[in-house]
DRENGU-205072 format. One record per atom (N, C-alpha, C): residue number from 1; x, y, z. Coordinates in steps of 0.1 Angstrom, whole numbers, plus 5000, padded with zeros to 4 digits. Layout:
<sites>
{NUM, {X, Y, Z}}
...
</sites>
This chain:
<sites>
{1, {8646, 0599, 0955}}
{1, {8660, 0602, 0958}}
{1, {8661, 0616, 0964}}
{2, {8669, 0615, 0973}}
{2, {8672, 0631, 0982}}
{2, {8680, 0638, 0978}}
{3, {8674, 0650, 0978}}
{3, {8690, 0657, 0974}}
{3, {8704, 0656, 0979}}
{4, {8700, 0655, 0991}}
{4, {8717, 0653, 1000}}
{4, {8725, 0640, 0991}}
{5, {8713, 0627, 0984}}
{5, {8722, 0620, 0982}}
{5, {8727, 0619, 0971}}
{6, {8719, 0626, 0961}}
{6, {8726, 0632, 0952}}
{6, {8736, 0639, 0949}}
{7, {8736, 0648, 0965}}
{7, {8750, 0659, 0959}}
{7, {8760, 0650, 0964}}
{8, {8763, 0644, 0971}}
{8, {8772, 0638, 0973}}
{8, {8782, 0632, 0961}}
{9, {8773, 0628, 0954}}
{9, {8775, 0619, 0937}}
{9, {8779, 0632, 0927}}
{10, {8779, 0643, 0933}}
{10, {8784, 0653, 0919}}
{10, {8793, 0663, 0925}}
{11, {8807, 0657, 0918}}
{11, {8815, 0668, 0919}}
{11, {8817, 0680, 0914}}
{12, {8826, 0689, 0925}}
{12, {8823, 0705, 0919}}
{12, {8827, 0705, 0906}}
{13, {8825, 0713, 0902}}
{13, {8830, 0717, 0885}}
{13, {8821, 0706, 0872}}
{14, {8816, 0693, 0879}}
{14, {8807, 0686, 0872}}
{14, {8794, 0695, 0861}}
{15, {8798, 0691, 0849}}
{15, {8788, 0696, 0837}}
{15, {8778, 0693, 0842}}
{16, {8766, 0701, 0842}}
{16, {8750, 0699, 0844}}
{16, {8749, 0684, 0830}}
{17, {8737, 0678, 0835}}
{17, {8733, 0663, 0826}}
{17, {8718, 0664, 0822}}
{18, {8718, 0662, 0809}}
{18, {8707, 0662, 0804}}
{18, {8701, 0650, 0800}}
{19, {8691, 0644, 0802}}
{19, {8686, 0634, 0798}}
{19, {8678, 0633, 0783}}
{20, {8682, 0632, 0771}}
{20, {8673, 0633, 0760}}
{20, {8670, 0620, 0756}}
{21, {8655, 0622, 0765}}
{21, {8648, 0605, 0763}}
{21, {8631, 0614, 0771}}
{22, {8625, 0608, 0765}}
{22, {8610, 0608, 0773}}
{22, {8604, 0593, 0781}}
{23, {8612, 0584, 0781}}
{23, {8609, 0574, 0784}}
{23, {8608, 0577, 0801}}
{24, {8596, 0571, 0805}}
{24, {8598, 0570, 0820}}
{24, {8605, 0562, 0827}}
{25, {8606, 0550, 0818}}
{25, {8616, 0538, 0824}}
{25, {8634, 0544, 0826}}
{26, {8639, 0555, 0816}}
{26, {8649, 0555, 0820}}
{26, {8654, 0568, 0828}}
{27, {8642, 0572, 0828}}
{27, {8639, 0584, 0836}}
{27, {8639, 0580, 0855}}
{28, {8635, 0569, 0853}}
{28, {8634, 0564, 0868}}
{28, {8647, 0559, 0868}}
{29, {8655, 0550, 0858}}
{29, {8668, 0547, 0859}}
{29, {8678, 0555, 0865}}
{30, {8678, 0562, 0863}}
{30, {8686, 0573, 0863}}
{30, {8684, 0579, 0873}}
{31, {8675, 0585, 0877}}
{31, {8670, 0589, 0889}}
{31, {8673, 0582, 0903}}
{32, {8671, 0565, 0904}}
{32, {8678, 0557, 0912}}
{32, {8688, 0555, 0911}}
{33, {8695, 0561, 0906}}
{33, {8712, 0554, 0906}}
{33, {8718, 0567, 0911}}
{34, {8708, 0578, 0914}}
{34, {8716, 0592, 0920}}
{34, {8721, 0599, 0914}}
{35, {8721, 0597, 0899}}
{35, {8723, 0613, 0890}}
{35, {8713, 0622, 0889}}
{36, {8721, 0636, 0893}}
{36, {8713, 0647, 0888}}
{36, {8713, 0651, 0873}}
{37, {8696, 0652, 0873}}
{37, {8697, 0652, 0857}}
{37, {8687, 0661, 0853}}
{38, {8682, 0668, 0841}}
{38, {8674, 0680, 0837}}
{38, {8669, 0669, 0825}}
{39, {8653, 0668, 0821}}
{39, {8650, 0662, 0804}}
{39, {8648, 0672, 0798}}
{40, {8652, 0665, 0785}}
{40, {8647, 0672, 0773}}
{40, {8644, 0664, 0760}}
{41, {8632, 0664, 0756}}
{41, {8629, 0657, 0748}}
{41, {8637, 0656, 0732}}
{42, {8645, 0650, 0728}}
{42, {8648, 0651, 0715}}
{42, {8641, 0652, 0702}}
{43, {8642, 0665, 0696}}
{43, {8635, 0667, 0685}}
{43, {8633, 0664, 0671}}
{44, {8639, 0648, 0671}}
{44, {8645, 0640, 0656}}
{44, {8638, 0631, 0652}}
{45, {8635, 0630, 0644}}
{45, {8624, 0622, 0632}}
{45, {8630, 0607, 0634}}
{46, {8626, 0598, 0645}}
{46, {8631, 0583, 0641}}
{46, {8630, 0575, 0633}}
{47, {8617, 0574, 0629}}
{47, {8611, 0568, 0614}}
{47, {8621, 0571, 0598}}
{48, {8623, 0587, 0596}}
{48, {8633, 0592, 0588}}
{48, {8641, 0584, 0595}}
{49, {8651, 0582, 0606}}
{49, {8668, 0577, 0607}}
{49, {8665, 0560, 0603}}
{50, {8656, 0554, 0607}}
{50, {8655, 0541, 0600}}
{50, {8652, 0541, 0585}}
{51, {8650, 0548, 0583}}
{51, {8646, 0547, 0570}}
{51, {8659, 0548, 0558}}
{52, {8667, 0556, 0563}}
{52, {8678, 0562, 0561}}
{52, {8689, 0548, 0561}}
{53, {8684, 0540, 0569}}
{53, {8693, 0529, 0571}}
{53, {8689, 0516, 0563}}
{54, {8679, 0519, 0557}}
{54, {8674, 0503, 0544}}
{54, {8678, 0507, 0533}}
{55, {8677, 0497, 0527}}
{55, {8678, 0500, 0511}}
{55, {8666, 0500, 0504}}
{56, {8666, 0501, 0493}}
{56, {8651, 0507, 0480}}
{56, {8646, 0491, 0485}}
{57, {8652, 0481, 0490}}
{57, {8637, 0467, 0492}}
{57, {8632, 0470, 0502}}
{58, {8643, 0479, 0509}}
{58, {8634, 0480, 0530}}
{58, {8643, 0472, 0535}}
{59, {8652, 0463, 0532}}
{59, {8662, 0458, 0541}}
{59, {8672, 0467, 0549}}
{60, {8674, 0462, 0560}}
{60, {8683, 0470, 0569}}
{60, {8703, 0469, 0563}}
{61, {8704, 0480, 0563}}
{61, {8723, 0482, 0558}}
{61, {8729, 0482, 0569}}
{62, {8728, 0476, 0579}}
{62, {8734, 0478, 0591}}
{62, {8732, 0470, 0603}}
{63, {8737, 0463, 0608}}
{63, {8734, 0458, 0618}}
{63, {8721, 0460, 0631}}
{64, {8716, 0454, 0634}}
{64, {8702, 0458, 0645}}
{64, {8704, 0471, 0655}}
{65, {8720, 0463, 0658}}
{65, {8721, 0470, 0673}}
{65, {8728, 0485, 0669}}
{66, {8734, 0491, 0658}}
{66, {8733, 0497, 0650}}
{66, {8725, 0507, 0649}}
{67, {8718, 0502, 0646}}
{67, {8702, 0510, 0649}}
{67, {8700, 0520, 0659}}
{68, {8700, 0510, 0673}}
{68, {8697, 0512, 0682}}
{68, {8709, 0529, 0687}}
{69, {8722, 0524, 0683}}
{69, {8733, 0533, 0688}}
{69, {8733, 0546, 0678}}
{70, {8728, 0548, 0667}}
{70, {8722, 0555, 0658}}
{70, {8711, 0567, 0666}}
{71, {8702, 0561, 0664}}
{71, {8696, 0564, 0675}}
{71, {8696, 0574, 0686}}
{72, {8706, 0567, 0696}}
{72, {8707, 0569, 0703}}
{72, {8714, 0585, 0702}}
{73, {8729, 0581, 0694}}
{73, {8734, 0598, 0690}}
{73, {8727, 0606, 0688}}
{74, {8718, 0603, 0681}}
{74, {8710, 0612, 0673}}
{74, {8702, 0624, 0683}}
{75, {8697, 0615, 0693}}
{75, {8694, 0621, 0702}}
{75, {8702, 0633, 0709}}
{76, {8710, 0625, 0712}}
{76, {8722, 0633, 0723}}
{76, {8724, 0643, 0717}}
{77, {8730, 0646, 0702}}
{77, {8736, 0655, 0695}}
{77, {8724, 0664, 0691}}
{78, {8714, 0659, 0693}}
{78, {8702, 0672, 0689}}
{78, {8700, 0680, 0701}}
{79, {8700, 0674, 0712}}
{79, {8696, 0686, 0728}}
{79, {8713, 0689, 0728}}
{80, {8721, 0682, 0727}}
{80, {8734, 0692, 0727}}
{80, {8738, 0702, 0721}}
{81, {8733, 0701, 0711}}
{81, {8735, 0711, 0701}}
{81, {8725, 0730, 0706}}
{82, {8717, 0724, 0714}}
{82, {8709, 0737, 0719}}
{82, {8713, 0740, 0736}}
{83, {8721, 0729, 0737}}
{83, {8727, 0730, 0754}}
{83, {8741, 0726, 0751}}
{84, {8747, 0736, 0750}}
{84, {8766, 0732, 0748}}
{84, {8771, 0732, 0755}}
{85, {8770, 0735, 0772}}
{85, {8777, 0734, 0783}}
{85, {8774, 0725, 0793}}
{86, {8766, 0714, 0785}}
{86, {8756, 0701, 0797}}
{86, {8760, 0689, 0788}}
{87, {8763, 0678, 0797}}
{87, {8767, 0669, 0790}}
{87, {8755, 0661, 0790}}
{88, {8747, 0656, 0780}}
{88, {8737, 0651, 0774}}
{88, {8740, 0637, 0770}}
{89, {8727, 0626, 0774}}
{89, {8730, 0614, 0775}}
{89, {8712, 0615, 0764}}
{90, {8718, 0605, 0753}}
{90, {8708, 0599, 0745}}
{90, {8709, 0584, 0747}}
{91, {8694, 0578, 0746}}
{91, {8694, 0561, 0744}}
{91, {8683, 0560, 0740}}
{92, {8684, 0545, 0738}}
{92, {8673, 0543, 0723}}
{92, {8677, 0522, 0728}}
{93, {8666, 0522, 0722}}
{93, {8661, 0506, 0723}}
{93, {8654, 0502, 0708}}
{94, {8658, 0488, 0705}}
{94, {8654, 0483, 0694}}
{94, {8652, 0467, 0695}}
{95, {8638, 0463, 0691}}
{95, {8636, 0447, 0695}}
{95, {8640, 0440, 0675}}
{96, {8650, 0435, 0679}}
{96, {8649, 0426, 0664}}
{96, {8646, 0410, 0670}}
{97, {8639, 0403, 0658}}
{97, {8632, 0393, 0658}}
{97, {8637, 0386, 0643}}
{98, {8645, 0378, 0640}}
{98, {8650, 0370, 0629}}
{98, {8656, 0385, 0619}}
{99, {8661, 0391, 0622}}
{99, {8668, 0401, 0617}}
{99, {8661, 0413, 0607}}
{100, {8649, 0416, 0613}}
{100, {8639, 0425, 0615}}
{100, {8633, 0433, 0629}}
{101, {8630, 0446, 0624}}
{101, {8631, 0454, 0635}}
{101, {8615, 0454, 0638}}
{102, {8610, 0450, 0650}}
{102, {8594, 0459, 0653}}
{102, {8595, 0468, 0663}}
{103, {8582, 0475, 0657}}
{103, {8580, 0487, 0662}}
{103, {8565, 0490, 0675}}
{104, {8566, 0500, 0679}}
{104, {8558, 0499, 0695}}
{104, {8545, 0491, 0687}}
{105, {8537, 0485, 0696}}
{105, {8524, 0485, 0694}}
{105, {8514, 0492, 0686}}
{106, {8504, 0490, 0680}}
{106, {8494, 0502, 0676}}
{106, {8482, 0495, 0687}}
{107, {8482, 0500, 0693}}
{107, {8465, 0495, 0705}}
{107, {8471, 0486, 0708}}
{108, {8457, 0479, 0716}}
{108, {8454, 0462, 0720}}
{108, {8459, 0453, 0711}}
{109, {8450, 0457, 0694}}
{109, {8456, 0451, 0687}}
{109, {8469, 0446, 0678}}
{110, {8473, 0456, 0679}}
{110, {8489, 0453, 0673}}
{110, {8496, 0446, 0684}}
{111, {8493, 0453, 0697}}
{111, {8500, 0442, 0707}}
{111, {8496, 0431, 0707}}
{112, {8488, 0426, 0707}}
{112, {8481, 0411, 0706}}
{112, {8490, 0405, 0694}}
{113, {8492, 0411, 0682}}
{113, {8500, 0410, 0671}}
{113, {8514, 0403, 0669}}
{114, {8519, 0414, 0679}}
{114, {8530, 0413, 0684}}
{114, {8532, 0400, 0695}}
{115, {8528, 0397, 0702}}
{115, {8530, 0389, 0715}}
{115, {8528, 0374, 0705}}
{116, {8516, 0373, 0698}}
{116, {8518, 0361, 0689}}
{116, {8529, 0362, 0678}}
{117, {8531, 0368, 0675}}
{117, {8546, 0367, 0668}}
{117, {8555, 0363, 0674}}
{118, {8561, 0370, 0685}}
{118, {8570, 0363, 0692}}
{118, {8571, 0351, 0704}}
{119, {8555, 0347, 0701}}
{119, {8551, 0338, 0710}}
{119, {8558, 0322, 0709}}
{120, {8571, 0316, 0718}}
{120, {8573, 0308, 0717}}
{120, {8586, 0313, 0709}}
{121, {8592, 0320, 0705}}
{121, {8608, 0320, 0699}}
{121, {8612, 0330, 0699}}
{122, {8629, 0331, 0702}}
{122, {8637, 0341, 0707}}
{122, {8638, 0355, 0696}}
{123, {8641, 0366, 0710}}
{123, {8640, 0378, 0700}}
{123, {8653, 0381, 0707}}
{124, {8662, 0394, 0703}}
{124, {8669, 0403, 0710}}
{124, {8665, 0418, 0711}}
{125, {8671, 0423, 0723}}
{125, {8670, 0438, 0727}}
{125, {8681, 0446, 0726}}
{126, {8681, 0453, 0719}}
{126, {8696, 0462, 0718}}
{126, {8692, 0476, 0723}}
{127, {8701, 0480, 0735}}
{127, {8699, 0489, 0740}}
{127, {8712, 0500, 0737}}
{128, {8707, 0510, 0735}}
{128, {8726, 0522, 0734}}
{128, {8722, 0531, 0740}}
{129, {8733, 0535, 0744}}
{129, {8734, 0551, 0753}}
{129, {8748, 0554, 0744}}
{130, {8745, 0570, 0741}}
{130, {8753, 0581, 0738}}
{130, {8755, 0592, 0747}}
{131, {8766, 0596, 0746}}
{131, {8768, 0611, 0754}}
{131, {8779, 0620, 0746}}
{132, {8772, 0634, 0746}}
{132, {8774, 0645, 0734}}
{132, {8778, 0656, 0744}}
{133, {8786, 0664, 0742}}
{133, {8788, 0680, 0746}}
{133, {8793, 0689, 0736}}
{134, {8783, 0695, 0732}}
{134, {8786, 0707, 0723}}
{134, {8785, 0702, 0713}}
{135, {8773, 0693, 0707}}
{135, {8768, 0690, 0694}}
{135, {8773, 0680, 0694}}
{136, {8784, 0673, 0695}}
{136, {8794, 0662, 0692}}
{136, {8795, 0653, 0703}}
{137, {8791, 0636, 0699}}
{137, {8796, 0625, 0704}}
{137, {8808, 0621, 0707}}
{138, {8804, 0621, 0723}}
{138, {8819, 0621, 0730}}
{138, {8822, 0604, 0733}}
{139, {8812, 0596, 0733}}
{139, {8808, 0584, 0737}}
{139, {8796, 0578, 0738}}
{140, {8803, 0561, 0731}}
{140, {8788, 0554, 0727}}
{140, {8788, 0541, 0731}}
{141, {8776, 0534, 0739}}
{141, {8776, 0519, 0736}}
{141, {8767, 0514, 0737}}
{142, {8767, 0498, 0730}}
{142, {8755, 0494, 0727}}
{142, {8754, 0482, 0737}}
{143, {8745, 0476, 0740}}
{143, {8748, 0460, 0749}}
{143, {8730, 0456, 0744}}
{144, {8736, 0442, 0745}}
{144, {8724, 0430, 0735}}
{144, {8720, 0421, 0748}}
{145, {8705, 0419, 0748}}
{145, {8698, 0407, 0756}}
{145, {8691, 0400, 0748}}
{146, {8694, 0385, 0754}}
{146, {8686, 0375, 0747}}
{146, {8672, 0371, 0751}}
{147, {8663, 0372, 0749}}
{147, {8650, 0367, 0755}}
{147, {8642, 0356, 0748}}
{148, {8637, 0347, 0755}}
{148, {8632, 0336, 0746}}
{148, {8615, 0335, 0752}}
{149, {8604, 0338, 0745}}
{149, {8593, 0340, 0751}}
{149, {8583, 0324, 0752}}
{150, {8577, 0320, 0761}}
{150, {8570, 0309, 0764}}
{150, {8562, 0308, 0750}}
{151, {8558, 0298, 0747}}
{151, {8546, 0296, 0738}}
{151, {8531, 0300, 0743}}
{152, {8525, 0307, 0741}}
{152, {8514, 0313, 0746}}
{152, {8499, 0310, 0737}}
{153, {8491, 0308, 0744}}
{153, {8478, 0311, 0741}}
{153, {8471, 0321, 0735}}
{154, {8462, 0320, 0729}}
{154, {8456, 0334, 0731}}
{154, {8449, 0334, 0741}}
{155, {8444, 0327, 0750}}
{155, {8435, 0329, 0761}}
{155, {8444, 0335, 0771}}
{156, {8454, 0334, 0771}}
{156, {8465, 0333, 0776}}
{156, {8469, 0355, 0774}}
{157, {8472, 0356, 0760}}
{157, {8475, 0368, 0762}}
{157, {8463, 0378, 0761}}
{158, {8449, 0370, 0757}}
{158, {8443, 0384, 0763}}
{158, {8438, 0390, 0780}}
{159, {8445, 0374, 0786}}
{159, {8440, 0375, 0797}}
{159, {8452, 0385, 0805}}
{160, {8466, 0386, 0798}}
{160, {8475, 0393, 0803}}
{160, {8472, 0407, 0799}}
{161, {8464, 0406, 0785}}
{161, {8463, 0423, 0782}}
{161, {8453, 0427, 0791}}
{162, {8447, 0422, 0796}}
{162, {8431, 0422, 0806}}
{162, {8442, 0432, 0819}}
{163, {8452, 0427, 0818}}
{163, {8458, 0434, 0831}}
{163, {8471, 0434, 0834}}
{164, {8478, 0434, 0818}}
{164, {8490, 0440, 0819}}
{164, {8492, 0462, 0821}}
{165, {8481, 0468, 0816}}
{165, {8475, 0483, 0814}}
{165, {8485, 0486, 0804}}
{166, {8478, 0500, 0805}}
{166, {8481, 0507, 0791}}
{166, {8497, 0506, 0791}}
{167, {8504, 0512, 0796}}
{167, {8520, 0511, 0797}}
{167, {8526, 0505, 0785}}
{168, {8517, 0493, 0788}}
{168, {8527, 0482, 0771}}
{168, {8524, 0483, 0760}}
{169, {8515, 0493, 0759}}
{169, {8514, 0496, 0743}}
{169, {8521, 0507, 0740}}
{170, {8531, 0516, 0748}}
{170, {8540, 0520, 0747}}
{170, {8558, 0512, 0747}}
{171, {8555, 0499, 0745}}
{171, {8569, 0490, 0748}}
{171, {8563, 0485, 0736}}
{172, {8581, 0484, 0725}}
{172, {8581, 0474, 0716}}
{172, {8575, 0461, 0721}}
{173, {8571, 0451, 0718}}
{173, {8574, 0438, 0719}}
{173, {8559, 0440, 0732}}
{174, {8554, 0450, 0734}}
{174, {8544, 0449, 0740}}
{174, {8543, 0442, 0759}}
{175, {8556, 0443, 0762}}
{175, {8557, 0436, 0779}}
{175, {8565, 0449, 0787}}
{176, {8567, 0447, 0798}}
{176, {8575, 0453, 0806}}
{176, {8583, 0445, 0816}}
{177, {8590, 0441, 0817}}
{177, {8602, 0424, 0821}}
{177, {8601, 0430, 0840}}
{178, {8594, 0446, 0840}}
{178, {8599, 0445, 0857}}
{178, {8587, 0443, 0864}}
{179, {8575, 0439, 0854}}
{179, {8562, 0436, 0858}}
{179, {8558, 0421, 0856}}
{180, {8542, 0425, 0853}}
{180, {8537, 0409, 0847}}
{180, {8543, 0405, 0839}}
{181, {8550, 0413, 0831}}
{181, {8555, 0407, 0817}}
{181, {8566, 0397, 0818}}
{182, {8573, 0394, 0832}}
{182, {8580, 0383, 0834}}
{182, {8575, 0369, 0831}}
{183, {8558, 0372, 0832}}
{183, {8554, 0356, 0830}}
{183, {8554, 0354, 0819}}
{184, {8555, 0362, 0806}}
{184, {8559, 0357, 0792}}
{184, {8570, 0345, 0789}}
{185, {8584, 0352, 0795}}
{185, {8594, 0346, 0787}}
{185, {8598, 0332, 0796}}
{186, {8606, 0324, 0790}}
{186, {8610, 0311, 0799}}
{186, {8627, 0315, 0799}}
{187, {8633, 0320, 0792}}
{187, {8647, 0324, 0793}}
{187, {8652, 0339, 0791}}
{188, {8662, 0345, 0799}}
{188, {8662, 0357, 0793}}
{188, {8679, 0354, 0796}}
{189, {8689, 0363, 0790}}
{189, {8701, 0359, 0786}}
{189, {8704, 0373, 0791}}
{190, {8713, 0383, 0800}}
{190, {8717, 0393, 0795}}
{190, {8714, 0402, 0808}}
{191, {8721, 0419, 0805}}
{191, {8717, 0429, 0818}}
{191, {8704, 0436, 0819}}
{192, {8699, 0430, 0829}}
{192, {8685, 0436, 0833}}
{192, {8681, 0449, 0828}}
{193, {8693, 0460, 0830}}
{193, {8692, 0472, 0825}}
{193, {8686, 0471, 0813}}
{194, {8695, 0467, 0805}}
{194, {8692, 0472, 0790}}
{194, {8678, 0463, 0787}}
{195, {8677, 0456, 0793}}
{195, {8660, 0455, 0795}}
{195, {8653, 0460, 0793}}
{196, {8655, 0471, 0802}}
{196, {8647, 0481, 0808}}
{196, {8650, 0498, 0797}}
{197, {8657, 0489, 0784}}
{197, {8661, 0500, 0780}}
{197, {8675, 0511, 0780}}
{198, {8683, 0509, 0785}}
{198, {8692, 0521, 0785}}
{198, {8707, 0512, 0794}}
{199, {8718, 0507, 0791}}
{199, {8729, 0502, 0793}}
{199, {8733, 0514, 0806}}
{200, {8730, 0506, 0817}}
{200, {8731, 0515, 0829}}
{200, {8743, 0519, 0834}}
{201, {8752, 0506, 0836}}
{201, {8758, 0503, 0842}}
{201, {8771, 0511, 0832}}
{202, {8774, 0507, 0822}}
{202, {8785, 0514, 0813}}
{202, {8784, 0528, 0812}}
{203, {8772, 0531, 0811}}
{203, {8771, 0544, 0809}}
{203, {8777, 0553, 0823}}
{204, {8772, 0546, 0833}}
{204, {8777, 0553, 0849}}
{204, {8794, 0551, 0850}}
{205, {8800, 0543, 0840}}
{205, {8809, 0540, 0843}}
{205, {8816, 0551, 0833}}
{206, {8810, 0550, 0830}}
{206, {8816, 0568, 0819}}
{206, {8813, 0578, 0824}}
{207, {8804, 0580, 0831}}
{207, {8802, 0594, 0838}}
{207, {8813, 0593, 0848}}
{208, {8815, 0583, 0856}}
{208, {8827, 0585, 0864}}
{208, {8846, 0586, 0862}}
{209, {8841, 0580, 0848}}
{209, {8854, 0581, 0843}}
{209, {8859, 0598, 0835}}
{210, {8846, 0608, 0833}}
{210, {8849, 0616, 0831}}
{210, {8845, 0631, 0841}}
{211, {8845, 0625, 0854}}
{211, {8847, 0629, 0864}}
{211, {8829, 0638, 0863}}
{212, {8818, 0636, 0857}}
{212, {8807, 0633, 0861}}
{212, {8799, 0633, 0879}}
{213, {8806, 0618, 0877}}
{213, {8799, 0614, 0893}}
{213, {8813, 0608, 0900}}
{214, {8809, 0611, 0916}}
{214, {8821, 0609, 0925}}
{214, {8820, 0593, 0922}}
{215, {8833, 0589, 0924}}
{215, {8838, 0572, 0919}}
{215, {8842, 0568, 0931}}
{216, {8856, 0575, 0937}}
{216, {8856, 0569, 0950}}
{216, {8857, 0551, 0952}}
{217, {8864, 0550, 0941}}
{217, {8869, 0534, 0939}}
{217, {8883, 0532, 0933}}
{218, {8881, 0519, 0935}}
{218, {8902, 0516, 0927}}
{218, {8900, 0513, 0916}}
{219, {8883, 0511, 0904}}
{219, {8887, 0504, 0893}}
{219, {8887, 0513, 0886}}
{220, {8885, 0528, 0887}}
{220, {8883, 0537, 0879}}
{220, {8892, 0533, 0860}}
{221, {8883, 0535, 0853}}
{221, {8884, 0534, 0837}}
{221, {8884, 0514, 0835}}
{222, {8880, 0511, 0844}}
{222, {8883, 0491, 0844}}
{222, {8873, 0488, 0833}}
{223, {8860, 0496, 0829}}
{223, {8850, 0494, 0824}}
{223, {8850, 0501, 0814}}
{224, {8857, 0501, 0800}}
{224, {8857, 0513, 0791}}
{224, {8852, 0503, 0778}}
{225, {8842, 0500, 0776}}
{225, {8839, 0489, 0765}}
{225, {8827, 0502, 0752}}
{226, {8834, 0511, 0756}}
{226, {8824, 0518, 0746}}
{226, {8830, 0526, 0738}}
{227, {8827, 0533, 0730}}
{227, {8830, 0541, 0714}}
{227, {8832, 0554, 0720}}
{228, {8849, 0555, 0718}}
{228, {8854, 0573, 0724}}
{228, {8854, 0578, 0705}}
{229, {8846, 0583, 0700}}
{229, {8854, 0596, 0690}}
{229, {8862, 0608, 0691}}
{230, {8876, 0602, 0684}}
{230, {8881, 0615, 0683}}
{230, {8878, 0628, 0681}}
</sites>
């Protein structure tokens, strides 16, 4: 992306944007859609915030996608809190599978793990994006994909680990949907984005609605399906 076309997309007086995610996938999101944006990695214990969310069996008190918007604040409000004049976008992704959460890969093996688990029956992706200024969530949403994975082999997936590369043992559920990992599933239900991680489209629609990025349209606020806190 060019700068020219970038500035075009940010009006004067527009709060500098922080990205608090390390993910490269939403890193490149973002970056294609022509926001100027600064990272910073969020400094918050995710393990603790799930944890935080079961009860003494380990069952989840909260809904999946929950999680994921959880999460996602958590993020935003931790780099906000050390940048109070930048408006700061957190997001966060969570694969539930029969109303259980998994978690990335450990190696080959756990991916292998993983891929026969969900080999042959449906999972969902809950993806959330938050946005925080000055410690505090100003805006949140979550959006859900359905994906139903082929029945697979094992000759089958280690021939995919053979040359899917390292990448996917940084992805829950062990694929990446904008690569090989399309040959896994036979159905997928839902916005490509949050796919890919991070509710694109709403989120841009909040940046323009809060005068963020130039809009330069007639639907301005048509798309407000997300969590304003007072």
């Amino acid at each position: 992306m060019t700068p020219e076309a970038i500035d075009w997309l940010t009006p004067a007086g527009a709060k500098p944007i922080i990205l608090a995610s390390a993910s490269r996938a939403r890193r490149a999101m973002l970056a294609r859609s022509g926001v100027a944006f600064d990272v910073a990695t969020a400094p918050i214990d995710e393990s603790a915030i799930k944890d935080a969310l079961r009860d003494e069996a380990g069952c989840l008190t909260v809904a999946a996608a929950d999680v994921a918007e959880v999460l996602a604040q958590a993020k935003a409000m931790s780099v906000s809190e050390q940048n109070t004049s930048a408006m700061v976008i957190g997001s966060d992704q969570v694969l539930e599978l029969d109303g259980e959460l998994l978690s990335k890969p450990e190696g080959r093996a756990g991916a292998r793990r993983q891929l026969r688990q969900l080999s042959g029956r449906a999972h969902r992706l809950h993806s959330a994006a938050a946005l925080a200024i000055g410690g505090a969530v100003v805006w949140s949403h979550v959006d859900t994909t359905d994906l139903t994975m082929r029945a697979l082999s094992d000759e089958f997936i280690d021939a995919y680990l053979d040359h899917a590369g390292e990448d996917i043992l940084y992805c829950v559920g062990a694929y990446q949907i904008e690569s090989v990992g399309v040959q896994l599933f036979e159905a997928i239900e839902g916005d490509y984005f949050t796919i890919l991680g991070m509710p694109l489209l709403p989120l841009l629609a909040e940046l323009r609605r809060r005068g963020q990025l130039f809009g330069g349209g007639l639907d301005n606020g048509r798309f407000d399906s997300g969590h304003h806190p007072a």
